[in-house]
Kinemage of the C-alpha trace (Angstrom):
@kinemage 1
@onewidth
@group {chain A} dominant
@subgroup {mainchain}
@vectorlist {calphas} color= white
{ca unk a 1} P 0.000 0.000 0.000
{ca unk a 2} L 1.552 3.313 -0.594
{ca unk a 3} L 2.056 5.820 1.831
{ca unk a 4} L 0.917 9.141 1.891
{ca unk a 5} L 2.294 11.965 2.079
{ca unk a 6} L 1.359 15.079 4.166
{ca unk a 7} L 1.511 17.553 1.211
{ca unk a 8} L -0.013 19.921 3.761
{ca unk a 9} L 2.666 20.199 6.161
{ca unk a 10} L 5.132 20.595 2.926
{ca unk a 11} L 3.476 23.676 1.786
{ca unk a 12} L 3.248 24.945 5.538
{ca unk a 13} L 7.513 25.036 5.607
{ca unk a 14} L 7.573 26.296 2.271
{ca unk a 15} L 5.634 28.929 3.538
{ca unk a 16} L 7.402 29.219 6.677
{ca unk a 17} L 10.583 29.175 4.721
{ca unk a 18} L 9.429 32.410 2.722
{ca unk a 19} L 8.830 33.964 5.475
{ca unk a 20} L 11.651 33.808 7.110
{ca unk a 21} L 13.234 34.902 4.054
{ca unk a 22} L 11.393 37.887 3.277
{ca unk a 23} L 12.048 39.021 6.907
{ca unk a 24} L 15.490 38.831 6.544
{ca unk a 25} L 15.466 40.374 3.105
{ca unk a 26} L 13.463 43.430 5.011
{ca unk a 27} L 16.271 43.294 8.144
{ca unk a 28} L 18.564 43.743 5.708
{ca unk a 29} L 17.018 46.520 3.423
{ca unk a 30} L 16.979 48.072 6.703
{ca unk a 31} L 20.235 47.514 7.978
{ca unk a 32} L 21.710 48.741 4.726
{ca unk a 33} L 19.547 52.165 4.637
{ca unk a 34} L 20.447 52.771 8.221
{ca unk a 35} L 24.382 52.034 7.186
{ca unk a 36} L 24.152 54.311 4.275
{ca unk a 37} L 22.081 57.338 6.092
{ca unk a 38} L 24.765 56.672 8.848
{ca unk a 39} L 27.651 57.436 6.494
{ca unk a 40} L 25.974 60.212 4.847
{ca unk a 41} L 25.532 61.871 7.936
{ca unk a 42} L 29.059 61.304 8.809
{ca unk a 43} L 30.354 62.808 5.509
{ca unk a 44} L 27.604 65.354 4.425
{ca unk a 45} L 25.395 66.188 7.328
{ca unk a 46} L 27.424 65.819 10.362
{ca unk a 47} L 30.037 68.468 8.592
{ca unk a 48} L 27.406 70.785 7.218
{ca unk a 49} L 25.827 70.820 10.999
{ca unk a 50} L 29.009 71.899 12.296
{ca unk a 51} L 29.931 74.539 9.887
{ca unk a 52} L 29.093 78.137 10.612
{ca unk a 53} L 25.975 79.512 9.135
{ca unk a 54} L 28.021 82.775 8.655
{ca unk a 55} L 31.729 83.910 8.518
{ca unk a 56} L 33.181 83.634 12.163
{ca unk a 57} L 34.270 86.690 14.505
{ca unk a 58} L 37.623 88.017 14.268
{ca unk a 59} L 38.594 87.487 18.228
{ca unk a 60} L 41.187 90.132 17.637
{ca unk a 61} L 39.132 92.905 16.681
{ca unk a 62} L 40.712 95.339 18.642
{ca unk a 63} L 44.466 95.694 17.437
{ca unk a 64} L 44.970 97.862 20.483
{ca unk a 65} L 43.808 95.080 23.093
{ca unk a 66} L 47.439 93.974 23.564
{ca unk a 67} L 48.537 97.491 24.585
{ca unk a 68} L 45.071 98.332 27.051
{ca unk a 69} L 45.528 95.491 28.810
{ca unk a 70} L 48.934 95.949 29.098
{ca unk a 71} L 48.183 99.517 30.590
{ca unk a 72} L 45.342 98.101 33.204
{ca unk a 73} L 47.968 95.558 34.061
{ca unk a 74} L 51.093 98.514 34.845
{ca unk a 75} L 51.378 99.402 38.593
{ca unk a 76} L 53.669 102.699 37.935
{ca unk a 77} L 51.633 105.472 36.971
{ca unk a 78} L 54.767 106.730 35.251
{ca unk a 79} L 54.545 103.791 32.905
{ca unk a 80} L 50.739 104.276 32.518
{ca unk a 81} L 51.319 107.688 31.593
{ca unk a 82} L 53.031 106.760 28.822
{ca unk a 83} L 51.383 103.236 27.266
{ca unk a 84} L 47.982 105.591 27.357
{ca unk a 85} L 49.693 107.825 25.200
{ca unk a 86} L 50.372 104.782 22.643
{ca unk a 87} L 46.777 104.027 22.713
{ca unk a 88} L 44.158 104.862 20.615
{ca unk a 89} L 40.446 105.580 22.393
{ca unk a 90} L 37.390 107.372 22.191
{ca unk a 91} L 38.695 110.848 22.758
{ca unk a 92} L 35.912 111.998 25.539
{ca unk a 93} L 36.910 108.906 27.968
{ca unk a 94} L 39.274 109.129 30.472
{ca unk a 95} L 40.995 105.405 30.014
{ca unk a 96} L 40.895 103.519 27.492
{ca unk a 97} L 37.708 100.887 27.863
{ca unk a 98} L 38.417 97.036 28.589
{ca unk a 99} L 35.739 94.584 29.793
{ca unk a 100} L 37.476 93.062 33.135
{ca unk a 101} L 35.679 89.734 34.167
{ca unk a 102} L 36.721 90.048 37.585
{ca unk a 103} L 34.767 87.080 39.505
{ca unk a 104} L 34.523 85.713 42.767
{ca unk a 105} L 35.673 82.424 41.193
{ca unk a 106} L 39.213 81.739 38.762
{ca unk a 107} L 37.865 79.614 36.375
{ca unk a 108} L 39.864 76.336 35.693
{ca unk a 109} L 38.843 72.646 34.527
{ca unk a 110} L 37.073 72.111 37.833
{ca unk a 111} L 34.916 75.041 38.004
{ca unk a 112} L 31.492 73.829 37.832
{ca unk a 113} L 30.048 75.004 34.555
{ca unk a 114} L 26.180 73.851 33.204
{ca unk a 115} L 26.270 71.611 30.086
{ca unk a 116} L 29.786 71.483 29.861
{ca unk a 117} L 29.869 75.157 28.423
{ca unk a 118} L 32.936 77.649 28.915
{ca unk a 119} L 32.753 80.089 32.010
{ca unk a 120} L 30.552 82.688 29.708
{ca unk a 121} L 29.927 83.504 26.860
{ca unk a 122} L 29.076 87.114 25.156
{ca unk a 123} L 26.864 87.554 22.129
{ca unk a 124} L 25.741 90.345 20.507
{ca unk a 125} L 22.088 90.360 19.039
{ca unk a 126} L 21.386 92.618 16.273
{ca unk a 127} L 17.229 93.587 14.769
{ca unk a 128} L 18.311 94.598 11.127
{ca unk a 129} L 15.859 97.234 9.808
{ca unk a 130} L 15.148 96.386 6.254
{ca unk a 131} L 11.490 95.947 5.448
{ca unk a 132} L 12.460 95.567 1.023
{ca unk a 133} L 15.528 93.120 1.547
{ca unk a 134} L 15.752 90.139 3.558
{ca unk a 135} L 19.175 88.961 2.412
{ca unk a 136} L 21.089 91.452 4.900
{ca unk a 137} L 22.557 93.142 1.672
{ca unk a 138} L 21.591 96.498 3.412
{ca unk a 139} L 19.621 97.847 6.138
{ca unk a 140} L 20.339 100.244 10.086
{ca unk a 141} L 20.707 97.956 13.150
{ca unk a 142} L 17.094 98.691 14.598
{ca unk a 143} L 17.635 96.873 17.676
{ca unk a 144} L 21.127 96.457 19.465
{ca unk a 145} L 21.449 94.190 22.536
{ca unk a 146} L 24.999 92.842 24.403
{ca unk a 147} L 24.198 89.825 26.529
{ca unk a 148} L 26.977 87.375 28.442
{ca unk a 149} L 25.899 84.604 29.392
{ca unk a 150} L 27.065 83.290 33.199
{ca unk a 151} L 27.184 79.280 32.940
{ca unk a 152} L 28.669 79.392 36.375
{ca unk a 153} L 25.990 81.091 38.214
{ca unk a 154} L 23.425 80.201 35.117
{ca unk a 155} L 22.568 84.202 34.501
{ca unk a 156} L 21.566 85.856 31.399
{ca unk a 157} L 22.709 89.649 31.732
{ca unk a 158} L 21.696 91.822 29.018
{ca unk a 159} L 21.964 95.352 27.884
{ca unk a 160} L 20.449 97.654 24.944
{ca unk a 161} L 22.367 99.804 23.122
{ca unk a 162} L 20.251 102.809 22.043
{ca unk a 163} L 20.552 102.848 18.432
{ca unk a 164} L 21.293 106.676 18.146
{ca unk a 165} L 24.438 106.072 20.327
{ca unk a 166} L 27.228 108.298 19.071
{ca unk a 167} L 30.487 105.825 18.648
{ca unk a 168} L 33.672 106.257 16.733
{ca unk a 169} L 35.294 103.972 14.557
{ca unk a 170} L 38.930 102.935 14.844
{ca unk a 171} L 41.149 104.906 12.507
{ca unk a 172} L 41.994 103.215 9.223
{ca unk a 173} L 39.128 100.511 9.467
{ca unk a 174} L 36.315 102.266 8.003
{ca unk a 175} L 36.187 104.409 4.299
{ca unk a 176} L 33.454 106.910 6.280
{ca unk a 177} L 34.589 109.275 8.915
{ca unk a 178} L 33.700 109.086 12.482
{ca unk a 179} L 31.563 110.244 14.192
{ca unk a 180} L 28.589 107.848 13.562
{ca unk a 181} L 25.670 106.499 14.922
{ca unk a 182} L 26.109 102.897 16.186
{ca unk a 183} L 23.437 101.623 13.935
{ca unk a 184} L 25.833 102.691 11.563
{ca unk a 185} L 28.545 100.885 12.801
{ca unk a 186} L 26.232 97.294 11.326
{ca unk a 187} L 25.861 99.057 8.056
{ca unk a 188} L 29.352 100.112 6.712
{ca unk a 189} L 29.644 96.322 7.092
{ca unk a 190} L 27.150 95.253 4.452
{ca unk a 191} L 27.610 94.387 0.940
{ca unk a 192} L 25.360 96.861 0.300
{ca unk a 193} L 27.619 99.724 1.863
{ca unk a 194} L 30.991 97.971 1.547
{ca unk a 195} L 32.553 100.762 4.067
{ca unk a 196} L 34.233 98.355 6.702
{ca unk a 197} L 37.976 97.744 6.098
{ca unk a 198} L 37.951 94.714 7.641
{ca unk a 199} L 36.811 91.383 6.921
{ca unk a 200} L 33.359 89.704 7.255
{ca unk a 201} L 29.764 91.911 7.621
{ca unk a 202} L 27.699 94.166 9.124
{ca unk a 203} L 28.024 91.962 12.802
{ca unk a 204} L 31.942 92.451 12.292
{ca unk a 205} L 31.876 95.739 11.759
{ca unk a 206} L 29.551 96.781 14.622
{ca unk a 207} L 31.280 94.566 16.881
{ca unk a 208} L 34.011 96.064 16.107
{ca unk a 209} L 32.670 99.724 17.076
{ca unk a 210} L 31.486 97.873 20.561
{ca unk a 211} L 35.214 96.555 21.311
{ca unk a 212} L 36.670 100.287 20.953
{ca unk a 213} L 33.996 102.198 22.022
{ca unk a 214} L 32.635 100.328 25.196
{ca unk a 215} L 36.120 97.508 25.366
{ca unk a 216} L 33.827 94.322 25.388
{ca unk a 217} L 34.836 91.817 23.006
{ca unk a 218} L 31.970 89.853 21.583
{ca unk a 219} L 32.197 85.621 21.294
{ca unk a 220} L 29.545 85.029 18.754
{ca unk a 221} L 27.325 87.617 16.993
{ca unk a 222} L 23.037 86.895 15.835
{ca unk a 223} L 21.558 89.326 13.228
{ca unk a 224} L 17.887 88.733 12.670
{ca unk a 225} L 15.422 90.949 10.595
{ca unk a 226} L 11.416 91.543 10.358
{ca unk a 227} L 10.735 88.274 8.276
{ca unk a 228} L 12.740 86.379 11.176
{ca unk a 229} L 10.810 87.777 14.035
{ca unk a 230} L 7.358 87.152 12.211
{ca unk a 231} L 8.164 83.421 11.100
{ca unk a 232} L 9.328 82.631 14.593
{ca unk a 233} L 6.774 83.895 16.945
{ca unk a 234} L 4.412 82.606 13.920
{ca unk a 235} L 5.842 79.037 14.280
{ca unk a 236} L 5.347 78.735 18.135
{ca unk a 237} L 1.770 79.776 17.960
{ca unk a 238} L 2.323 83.126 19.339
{ca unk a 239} L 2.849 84.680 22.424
{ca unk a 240} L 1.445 85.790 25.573
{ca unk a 241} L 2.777 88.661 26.838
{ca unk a 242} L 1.247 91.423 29.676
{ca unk a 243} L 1.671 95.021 28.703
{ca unk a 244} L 1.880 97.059 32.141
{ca unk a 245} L 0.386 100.412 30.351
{ca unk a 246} L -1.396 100.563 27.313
{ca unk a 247} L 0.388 101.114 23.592
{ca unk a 248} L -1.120 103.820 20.911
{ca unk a 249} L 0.083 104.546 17.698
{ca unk a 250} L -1.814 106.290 14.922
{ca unk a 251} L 0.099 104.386 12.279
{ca unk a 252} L 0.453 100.801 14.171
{ca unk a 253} L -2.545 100.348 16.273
{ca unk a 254} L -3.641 100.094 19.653
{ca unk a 255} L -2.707 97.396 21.973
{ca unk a 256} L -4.717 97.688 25.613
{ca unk a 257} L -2.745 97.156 28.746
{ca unk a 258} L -3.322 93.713 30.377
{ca unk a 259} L -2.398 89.513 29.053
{ca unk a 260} L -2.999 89.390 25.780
{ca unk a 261} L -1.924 86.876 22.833
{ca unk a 262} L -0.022 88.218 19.808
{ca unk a 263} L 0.762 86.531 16.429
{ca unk a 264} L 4.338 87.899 14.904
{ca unk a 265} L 3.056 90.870 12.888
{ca unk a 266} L 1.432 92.076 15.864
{ca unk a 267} L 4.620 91.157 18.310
{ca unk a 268} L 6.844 92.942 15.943
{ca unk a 269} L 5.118 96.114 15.793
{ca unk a 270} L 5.057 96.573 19.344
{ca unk a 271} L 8.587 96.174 19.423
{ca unk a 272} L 9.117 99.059 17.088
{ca unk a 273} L 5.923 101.425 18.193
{ca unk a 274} L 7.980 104.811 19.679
{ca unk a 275} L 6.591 107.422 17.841
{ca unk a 276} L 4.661 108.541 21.368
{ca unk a 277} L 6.930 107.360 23.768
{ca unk a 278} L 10.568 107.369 24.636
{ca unk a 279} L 12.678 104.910 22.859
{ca unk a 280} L 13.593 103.550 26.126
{ca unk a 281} L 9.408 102.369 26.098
{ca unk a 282} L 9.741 100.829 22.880
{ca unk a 283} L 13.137 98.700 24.506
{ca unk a 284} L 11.044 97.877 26.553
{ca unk a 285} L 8.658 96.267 24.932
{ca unk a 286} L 11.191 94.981 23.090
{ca unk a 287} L 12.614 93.121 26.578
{ca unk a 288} L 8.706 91.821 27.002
{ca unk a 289} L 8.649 89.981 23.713
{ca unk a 290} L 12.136 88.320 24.274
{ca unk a 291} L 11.581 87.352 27.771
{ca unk a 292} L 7.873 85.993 26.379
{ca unk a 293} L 9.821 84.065 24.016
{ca unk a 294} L 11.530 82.672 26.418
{ca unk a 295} L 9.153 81.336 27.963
{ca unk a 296} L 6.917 79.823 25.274
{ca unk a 297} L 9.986 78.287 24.001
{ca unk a 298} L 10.369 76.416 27.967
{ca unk a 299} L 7.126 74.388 27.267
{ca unk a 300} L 7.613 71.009 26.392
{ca unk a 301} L 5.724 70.552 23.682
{ca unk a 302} L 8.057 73.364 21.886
{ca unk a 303} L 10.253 70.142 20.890
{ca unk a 304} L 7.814 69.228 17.921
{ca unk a 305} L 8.142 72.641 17.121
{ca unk a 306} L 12.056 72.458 16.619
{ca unk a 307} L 12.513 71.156 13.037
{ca unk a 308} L 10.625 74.267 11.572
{ca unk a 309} L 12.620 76.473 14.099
{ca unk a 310} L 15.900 75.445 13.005
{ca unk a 311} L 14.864 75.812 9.049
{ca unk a 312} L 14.466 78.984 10.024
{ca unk a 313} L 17.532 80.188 11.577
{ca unk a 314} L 19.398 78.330 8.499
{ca unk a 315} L 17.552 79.924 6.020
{ca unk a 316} L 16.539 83.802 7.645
{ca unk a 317} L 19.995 84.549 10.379
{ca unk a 318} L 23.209 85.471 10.390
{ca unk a 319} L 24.898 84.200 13.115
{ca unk a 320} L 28.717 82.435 13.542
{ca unk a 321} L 27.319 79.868 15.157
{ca unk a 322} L 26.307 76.281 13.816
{ca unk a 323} L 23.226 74.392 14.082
{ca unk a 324} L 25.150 71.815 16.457
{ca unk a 325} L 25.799 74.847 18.315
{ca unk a 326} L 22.827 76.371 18.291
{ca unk a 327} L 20.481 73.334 18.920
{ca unk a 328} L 23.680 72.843 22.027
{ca unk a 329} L 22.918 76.573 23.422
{ca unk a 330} L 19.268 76.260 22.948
{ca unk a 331} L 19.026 73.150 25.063
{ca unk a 332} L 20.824 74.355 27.709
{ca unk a 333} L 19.086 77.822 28.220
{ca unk a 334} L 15.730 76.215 28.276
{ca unk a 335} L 16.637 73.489 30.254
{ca unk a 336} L 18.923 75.521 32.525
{ca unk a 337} L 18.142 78.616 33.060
{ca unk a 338} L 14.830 80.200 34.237
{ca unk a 339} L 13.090 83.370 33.326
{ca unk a 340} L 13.779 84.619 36.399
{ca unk a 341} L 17.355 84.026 35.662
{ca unk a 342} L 17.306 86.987 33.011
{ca unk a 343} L 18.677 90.338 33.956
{ca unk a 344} L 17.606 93.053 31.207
{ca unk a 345} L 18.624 96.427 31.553
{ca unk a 346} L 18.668 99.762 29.796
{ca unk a 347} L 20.558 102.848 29.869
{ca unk a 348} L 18.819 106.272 31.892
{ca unk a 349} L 19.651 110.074 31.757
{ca unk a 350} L 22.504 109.346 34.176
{ca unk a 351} L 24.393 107.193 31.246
{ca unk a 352} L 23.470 109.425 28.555
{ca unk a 353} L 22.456 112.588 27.309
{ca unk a 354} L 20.264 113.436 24.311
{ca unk a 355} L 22.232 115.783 21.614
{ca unk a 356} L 22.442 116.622 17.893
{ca unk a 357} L 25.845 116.194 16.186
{ca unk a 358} L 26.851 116.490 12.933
{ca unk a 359} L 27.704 113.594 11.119
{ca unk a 360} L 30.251 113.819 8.274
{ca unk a 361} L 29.101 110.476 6.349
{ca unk a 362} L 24.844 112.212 6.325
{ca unk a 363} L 26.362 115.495 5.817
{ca unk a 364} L 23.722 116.659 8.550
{ca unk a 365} L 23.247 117.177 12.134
{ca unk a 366} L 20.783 114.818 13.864
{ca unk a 367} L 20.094 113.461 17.390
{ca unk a 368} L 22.316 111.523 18.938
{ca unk a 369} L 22.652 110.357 22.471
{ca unk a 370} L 26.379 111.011 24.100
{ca unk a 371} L 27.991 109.443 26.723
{ca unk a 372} L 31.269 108.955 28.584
{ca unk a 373} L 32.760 106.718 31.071
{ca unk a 374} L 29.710 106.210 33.414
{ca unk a 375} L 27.710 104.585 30.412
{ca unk a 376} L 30.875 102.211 29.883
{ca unk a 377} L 31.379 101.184 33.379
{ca unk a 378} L 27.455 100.831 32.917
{ca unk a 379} L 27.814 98.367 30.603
{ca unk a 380} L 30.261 96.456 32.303
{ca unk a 381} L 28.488 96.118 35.453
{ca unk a 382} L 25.142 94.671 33.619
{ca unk a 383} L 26.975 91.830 32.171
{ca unk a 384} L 28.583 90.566 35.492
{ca unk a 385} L 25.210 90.948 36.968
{ca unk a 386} L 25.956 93.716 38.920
């Protein structure tokens, strides 16, 4: 009698068998994508994460920096006498200016620092006026802020520099002669304006200004403009923000005093509404929409909202940094640091005084706010959180 066979059981392994090889075949697949996406990062992404999004800071800015801390260094008066005679400065100061970062604390590789980040940092921020271009071409530095950050004692010190500052430039470095306003100092730096001597753009050349005129040397530089603002505050829904006094412009709008939630359009206007006010209200208001920001960026559901953000610092900022860097630094501040942690200050009629001066470059006389040694040891004080 002949046996049967279980054909069933034979298709069942053949089955089986297929299986088995279709999941391997799909193991593979992945393995291989995840090996090539692996090595492309490596080679293309990794490196293109890393670079710059614009040219870096010259951390010798200064030329003179040698020589003034040389002079703050001499014990003879004698020999101070004559190094300050070598030196080149803002006539109406007394000494020549130099940022001192005199701490309670020498910082060495044991220094407790927050996500492993040097003793400070100081950036300067720049709001580029230019409501026709957006590729930084042209346009006045609208807004102007300094701010060192303490990853010691996790502090964010910050200070505005009035836009109508009167600054000189260092002789031989600029094709326009000094005297100039500061938001002047970011233009001659353009490609529009091509009237820096030095290398890089409009950051360069007004950090430049900032080392000779005030003696703080800047670590990493941020220019934004309108489209910036907008897209941002656009991309994390908005913000809420309370406005202690009411805001009136015939132009602008009206914006009552109280909470309230404002889309970008609406947040950027109020930080440039000063028509009726001082210009010290609209920094102000400008200090109320960055510490808002601030905050709305704290919430943990901002993460989802990260992709878009970083598209658009790529594609709208200029900034030294990278977006390793910046996606470093923006991890730490909002995990770090608290609102409360933010020090914002602005000058008063002690620092400076309101003026008109001619200006050779306009060929005209217009306001100006002067100062002198009290605004620069001003300065200094606000970024060590004093």
């Amino acid at each position: 009698m002949d046996k049967i066979h279980d054909t069933q059981a034979i298709k069942t392994a053949k089955k089986k068998s297929l299986f088995w090889r279709i999941l391997g075949y799909i193991f593979l697949s992945l393995f291989l994508v995840m090996v090539i996406f692996f090595a492309g990062y490596q080679l293309f992404l990794k490196p293109m994460m890393r670079k710059p999004i614009s040219p870096k800071l010259n951390q010798e800015l200064d030329p003179l920096k040698t020589q003034i801390v040389a002079y703050y260094q001499e014990e003879k008066e004698e020999v101070k006498e004559e190094l300050i005679n070598e030196i080149e400065f803002p006539e109406h100061l007394e000494e020549p200016p130099l940022f001192l970062e005199v701490d309670e604390y020498t910082d060495t590789d044991e220094t407790p620092r927050v996500c492993g980040m040097p003793k400070d940092l100081v950036f300067l921020l720049v709001g580029v006026d230019s409501k026709k271009d957006w590729t930084y071409r042209a346009g006045l530095a609208d807004v102007i802020r300094l701010i060192r950050v303490d990853f010691v004692n996790k502090k964010i010190n910050m200070i505005a520099l009035p836009r109508d500052m009167l600054v000189d430039f260092p002789e031989g470095r600029a094709s326009i002669e000094s005297p100039m306003k500061i938001n002047q100092a970011y233009t001659i730096g353009t490609a529009g304006a091509q009237q820096y001597l030095g290398e890089g753009n409009g950051a360069h050349s007004l950090a430049e200004a900032i080392d000779f005129n005030f003696g703080v040397s800047v670590d990493h530089y941020m220019v934004v403009n309108f489209k910036f603002v907008i897209n941002v505050i656009d991309e994390v829904g908005g913000l809420d923000v309370y406005l202690p006094q009411e805001v009136e412009d015939d132009y602008f709008g009206y914006y009552p005093a109280g909470p309230q939630h404002l889309d970008g359009i609406e947040s950027l206007v109020l930080m440039r509404i000063r028509m009726k006010y001082t210009d010290d209200f609209r920094v102000g208001n400008q200090t109320i929409i960055l510490k808002a920001m601030f905050e709305k960026m704290k919430r943990p559901g901002m993460i989802l909202r990260l992709p878009g953000l970083i598209n658009q610092f790529r594609e709208n900022v200029l900034t030294d940094l990278s977006v390793e860097e910046l996606i470093r630094l923006g991890n730490c501040l909002l995990t770090e640091f608290e609102i409360e942690d933010i020090n914002a200050r602005q000058f008063t009629k002690e620092h400076i005084k309101p003026a008109r001066e001619y200006i050779p470059s306009m060929k005209l006389y217009l306001f100006v706010y002067k100062w002198g040694d009290e605004a620069v040891e001003y300065i200094h004080n606000t970024l060590m959180g004093k």
